[in-house]
C-alpha positions as CSV (number, residue, x, y, z in Angstrom):
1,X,-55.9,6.1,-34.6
2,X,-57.2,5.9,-31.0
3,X,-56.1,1.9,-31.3
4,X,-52.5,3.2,-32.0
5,X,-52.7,5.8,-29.1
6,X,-53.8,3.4,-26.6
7,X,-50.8,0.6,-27.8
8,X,-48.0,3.8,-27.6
9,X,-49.6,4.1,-24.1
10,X,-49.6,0.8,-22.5
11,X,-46.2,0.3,-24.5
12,X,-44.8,3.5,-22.1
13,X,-46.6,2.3,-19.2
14,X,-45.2,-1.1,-19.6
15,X,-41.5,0.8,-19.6
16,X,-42.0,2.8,-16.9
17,X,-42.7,-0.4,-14.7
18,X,-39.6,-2.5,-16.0
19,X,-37.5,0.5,-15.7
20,X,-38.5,0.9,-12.1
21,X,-38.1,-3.1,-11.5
22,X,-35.0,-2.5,-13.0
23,X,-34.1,0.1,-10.5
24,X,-35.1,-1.8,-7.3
25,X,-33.0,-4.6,-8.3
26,X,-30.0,-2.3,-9.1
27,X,-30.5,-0.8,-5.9
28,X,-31.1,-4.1,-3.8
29,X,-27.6,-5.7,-5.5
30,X,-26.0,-1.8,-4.5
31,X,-26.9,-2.4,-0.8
32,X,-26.5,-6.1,-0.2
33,X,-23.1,-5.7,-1.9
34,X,-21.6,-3.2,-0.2
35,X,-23.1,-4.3,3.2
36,X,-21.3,-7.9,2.7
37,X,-18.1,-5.8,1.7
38,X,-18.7,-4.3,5.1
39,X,-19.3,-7.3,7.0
40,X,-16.1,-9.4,5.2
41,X,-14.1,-6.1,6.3
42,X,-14.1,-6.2,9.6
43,X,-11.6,-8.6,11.7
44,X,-10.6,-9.7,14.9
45,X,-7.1,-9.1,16.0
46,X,-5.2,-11.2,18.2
47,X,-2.1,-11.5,19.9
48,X,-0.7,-14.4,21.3
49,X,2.1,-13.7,24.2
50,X,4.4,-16.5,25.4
51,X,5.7,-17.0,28.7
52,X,9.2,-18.1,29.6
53,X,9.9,-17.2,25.2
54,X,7.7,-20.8,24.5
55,X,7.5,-19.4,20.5
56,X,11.3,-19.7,20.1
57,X,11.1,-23.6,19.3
58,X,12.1,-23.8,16.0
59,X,9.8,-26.6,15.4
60,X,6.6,-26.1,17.2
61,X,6.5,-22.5,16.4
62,X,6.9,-22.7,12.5
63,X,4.0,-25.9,13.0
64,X,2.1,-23.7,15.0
65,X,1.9,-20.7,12.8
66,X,1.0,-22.7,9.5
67,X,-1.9,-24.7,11.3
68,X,-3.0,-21.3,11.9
69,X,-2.6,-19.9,8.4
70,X,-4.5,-23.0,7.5
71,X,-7.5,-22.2,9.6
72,X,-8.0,-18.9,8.1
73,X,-5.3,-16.7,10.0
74,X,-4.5,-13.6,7.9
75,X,-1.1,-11.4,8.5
76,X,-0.2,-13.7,10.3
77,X,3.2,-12.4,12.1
78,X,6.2,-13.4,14.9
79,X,7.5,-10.1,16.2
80,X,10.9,-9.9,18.4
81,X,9.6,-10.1,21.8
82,X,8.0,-13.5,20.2
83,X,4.7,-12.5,20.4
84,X,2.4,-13.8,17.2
85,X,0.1,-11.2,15.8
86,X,-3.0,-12.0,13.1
87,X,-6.2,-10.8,12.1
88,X,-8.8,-12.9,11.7
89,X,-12.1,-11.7,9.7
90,X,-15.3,-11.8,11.8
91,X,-17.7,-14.4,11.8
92,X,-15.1,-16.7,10.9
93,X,-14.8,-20.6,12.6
94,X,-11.0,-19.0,14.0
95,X,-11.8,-18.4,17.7
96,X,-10.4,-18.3,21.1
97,X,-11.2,-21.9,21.4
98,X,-10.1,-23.2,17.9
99,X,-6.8,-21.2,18.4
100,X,-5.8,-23.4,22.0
101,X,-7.0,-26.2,20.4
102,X,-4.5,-26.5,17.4
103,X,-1.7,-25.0,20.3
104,X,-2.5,-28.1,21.8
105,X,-2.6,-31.0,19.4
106,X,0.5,-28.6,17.6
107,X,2.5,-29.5,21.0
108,X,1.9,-26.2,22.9
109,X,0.2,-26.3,26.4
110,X,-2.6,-23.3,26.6
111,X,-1.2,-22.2,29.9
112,X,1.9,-21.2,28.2
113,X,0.6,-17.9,26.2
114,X,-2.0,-15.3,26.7
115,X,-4.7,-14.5,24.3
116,X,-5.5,-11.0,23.4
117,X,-8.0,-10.6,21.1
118,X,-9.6,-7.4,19.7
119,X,-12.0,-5.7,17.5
120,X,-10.8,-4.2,14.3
């Protein structure tokens, strides 16, 4: 009898332990989830103003805008003052840098447009 009482024990000890291993885990997977949710959330905005209405070429522009869509450019949008709007997510490779450089081998000289960028 005390042989039976001693393997219920351990048995319920044994439980106890998994269950709160189990818990942990759960809880680690809850926060690392919903901290990379966080982290993939968040973008950078930016808005690229032409001067003397350089985004009306109807073949650099179109170019232009795919090559950014390509490089990870989300919403990516003309409005009608020509000024291209998108939201890049953070962290990404899509920079200041990386967006002058595809206006340049596109066909568009960097001095032609202003940059705006912003946190979202």
């Amino acid at each position: 009898m005390k042989l039976a009482l001693q393997s219920i024990n351990l048995s319920y000890l044994n439980t106890m332990k998994i269950t709160e291993w189990s818990l942990k885990t759960a809880l680690f997977v809850v926060v690392f989830s919903i901290s990379e949710l966080k982290a993939q959330s968040q973008k950078t905005v930016f808005q690229l103003t032409p001067k003397a209405n350089a985004f009306m070429c109807p073949f650099l522009t179109p170019i232009f805008m795919n090559e950014l869509t390509e490089a990870g450019a989300e919403e990516l949008r003309k409005d009608q003052e020509l000024v291209i709007h998108f939201k890049v997510p953070t962290g990404s490779a899509l920079d200041s840098t990386e967006i002058y450089r595809i206006a340049g081998e596109v066909g568009f000289q960097s001095k032609i447009f202003t940059l705006q960028k912003t946190e979202e």
